[in-house]
C-alpha positions, 0 to 999 in steps of 0.5 A, a space after each residue: 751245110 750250116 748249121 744252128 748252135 742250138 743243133 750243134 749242141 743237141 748233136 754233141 749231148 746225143 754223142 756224149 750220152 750214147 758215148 759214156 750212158 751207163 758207165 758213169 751213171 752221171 746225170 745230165 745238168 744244164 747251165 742257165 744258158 741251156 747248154 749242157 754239163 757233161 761229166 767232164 766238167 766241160 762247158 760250150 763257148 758263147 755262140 758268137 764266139 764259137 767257130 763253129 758257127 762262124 760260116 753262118 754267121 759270115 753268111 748272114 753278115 753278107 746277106 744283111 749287109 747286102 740288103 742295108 746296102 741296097 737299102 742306102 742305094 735305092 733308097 736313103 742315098 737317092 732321097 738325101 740326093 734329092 735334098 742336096 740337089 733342091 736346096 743347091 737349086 734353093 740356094 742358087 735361086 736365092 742368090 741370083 734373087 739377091 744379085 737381082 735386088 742388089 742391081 735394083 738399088 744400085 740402079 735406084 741409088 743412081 737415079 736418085 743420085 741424078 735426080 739429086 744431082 738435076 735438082 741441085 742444078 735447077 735450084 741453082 739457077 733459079 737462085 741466080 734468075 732470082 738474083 738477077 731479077 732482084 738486081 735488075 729491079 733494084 737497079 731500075 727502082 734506083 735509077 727511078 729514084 735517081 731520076 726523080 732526085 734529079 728533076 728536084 734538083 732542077 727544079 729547086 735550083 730554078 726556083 733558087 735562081 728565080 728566088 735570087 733574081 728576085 731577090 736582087 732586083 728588090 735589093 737594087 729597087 731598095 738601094 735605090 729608095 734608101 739612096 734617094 732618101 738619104 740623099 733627101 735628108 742628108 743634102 737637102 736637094 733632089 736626084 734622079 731616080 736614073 742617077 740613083 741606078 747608076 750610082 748603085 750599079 757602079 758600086 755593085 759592080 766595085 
């Protein structure tokens, strides 16, 4: 059977009393804590420390122990289970999420790439139709304007020719007045405008 400190004591007082009562005459004292002063000067041990008392104490260590762990067990263990396991969930979510995200602008950097890439190549050639449309044309126009020169050319040397034909046959028209005329003043006698020609073209042709 256990038992308290305080029966404990109350027993070792009444054994002490009924033991030495009326011999010595000593009056009872007690100490601050309440524990008895007996004639012998002897004073009882801090509660805790006191053997006597260690059953008891053992007893509802193991019994509040007990309950502390079935509290952990049922209760506080559990609940921060629970925690751990949703932010683990949380944190798997936001993982995949960011996985997710990470894939999508890969997959937008790709196709904006491409797309980069097939608008570089349009702008390319259209560069090269509209430099091939600028040469053609500017061919065209220069074999217009090559053409066109051309017939002037045709033209302004049929007309120096037809200049220079009559121009010559002036001149000769000329050579022969002058000849006849010299022929007058310096002779004194007469030709024929037949003999004349003949003459100028004898000496054209020397």
């Amino acid at each position: 059977m256990f038992v308290t400190p305080a029966f404990a004591q109350a027993q070792e007082t009444e054994e002490m009393q009924s033991g030495n009562g009326a011999a010595d005459g000593s009056a009872e004292m007690h100490t601050e804590t309440g524990v008895a002063d007996h004639g012998g000067g002897h004073e009882a041990s801090f509660p805790p420390f006191d053997s006597a008392t260690f059953p008891s104490q053992l007893l509802w260590l193991a019994i509040t122990f007990g309950l502390f762990y079935m509290f952990m067990n049922k209760v506080v263990v559990p609940r921060i289970g629970g925690i751990l396991e949703h932010r683990r969930d949380r944190i798997a979510q936001d993982l995949d999420e960011a996985n997710r995200l990470k894939e999508e602008a890969d997959a937008a950097i790709a196709a904006y790439e491409q797309d980069l890439a097939t608008a570089r190549n349009k702008a390319a050639e259209i560069g090269q139709e509209a430099r091939d449309k600028a040469k053609a044309a500017a061919e065209a126009e220069r074999a217009k304007v090559e053409a066109e020169l051309s017939e002037r050319m045709a033209e302004a040397e049929k007309s120096i020719a037809d200049i220079k034909a009559k121009a010559l046959g002036e001149v000769d028209a000329i050579a022969t007045e002058t000849a006849t005329d010299l022929v007058k003043h310096l002779l004194g006698g007469t030709v024929t405008k037949a003999e004349v020609d003949a003459a100028v073209r004898d000496a054209a042709a020397k």
